[in-house]
C-alpha positions in Angstrom: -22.5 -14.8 10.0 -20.4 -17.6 10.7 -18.6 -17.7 6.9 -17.9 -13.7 7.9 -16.2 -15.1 11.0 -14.7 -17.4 9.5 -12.7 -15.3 6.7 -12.3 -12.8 8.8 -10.4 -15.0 11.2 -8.4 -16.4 8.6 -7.6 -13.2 6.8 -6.4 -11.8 10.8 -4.2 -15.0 11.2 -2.7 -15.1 7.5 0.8 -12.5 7.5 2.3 -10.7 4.6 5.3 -11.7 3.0 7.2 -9.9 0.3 10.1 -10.1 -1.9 11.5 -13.4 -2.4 10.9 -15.0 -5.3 10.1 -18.8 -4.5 12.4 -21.5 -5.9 12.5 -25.2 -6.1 16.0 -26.7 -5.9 16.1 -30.2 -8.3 19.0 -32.7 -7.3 20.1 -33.9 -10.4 23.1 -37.3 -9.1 25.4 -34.7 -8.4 24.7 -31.4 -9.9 22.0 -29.1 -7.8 19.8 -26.8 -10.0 18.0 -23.9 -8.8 14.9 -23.8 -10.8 12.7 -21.5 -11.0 9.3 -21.4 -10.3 6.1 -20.0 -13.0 7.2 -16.2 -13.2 4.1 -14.3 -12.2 2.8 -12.2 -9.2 2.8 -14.7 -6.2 6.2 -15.5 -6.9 7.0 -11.8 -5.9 5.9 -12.5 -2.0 8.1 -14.7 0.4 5.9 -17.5 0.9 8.7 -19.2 3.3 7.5 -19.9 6.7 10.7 -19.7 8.3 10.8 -15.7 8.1 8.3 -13.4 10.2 4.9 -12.0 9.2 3.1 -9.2 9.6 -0.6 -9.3 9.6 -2.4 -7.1 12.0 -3.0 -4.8 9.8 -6.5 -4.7 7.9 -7.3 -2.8 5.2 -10.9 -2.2 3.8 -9.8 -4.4 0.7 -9.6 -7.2 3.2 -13.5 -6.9 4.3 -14.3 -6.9 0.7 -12.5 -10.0 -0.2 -14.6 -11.9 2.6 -17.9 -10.5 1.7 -20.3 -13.4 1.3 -21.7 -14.5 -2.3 -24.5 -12.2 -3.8 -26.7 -12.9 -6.5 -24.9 -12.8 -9.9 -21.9 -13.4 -8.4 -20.9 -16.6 -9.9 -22.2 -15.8 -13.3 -20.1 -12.2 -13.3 -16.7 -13.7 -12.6 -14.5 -16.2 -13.6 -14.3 -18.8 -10.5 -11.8 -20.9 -9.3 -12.6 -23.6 -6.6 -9.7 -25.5 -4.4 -9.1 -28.1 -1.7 -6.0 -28.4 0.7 -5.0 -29.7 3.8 -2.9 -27.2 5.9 0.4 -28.6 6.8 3.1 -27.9 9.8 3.3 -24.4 9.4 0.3 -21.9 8.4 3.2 -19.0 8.1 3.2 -19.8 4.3 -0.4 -19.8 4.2 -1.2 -16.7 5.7 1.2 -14.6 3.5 -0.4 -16.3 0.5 -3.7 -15.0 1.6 -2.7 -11.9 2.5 -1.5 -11.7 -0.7 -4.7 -11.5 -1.8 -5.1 -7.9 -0.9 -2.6 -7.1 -3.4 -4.4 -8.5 -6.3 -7.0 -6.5 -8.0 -7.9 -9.4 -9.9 -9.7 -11.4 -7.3 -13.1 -9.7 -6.4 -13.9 -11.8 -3.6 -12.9 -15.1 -1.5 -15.3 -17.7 -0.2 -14.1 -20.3 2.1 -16.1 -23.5 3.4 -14.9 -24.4 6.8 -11.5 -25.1 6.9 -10.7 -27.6 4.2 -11.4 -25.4 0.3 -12.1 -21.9 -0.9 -13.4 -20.7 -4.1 -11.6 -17.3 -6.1 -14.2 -15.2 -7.5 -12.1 -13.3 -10.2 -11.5 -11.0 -13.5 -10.0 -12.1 -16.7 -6.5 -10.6 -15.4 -6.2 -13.5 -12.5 -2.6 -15.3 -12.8 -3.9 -19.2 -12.0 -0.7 -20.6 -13.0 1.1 -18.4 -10.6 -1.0 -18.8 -8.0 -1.4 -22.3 -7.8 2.1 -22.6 -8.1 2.7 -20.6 -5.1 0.1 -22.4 -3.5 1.3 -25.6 -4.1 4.4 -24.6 -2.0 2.4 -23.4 1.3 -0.3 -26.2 1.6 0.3 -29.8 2.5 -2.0 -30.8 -0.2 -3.7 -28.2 -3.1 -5.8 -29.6 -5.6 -8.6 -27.7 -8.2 -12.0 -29.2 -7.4 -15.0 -28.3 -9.7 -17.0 -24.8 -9.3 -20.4 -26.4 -9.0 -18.8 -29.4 -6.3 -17.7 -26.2 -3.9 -21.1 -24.2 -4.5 -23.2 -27.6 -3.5 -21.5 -27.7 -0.1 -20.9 -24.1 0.1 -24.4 -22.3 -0.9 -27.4 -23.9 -2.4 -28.6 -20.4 -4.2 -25.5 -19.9 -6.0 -25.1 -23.2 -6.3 -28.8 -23.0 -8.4 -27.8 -19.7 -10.6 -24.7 -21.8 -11.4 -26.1 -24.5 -12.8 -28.7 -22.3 -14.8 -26.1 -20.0 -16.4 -24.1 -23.2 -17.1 -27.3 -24.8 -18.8 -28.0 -21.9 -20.7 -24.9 -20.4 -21.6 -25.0 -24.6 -23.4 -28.0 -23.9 -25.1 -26.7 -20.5 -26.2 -23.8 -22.3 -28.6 
């Protein structure tokens, strides 16, 4: 109950953004370059946290996302475990999240407290993109390994993990 609460909480606190493509401005001595960013689909939402979200709206895709793990979960989807530090301003955050609604290639999101989350997600998933974009709205954003988030996170999926790892080794 308390990972429900938990995503839920941060789903209703994280605003949508959309529109601006991000950029990151190089000073080169005297010359100033706009360049910009890995082209994908979260460079499409205004991650800035200077400009206004909106957020109270929740949509049924938003329950789904913060579903907790079922069985065969981690062995149906392609997974992608992070940890980051929030900075100043969660504005940036929250759009990025919200984002998430948007992007029929993430199937769920599971969060461990406050400090990483693991994508659950097809084929189709933009990481690049994404972890560009989050790169810009967390103070730090690193990957981690699946089977380091599922250990802390959920020792059943953490166990079906490791089996589909170990045989999917033998299998070659």
């Amino acid at each position: 109950m308390k990972k429900y609460i938990q995503i839920f909480l941060l789903l209703l606190l994280f605003p949508f953004g959309l529109l601006k493509a991000q950029h990151i401005s190089s000073d080169d001595e005297k010359t100033k370059v706009d360049v910009p960013l890995v082209k994908g689909f979260y460079q499409t939402f205004n991650l800035d946290n200077e400009t206004p979200c909106n957020c109270s709206d929740k949509s049924q895709r938003t329950h789904d996302l913060a579903k907790g793990l079922i069985p065969n979960d981690v062995v149906n989807y392609k997974l992608q475990a992070y940890k980051f530090t929030f900075g100043n301003s969660t504005v940036g955050v929250s759009k990025l999240f919200k984002a998430f609604e948007e992007d029929k290639s993430i199937y769920k999101v599971s969060m461990k407290e406050w400090d990483s989350f693991m994508l659950l997600t097809t084929d189709k998933f933009d990481v690049s993109s994404f972890e560009a974009a989050a790169k810009l709205v967390f103070a730090t954003f690193e990957p981690i390994p699946v089977e380091d988030f599922l250990l802390r996170k959920n020792s059943a999926s953490y166990t079906e993990y490791m089996k589909f790892i170990q045989q999917s080794s033998t299998d070659k």
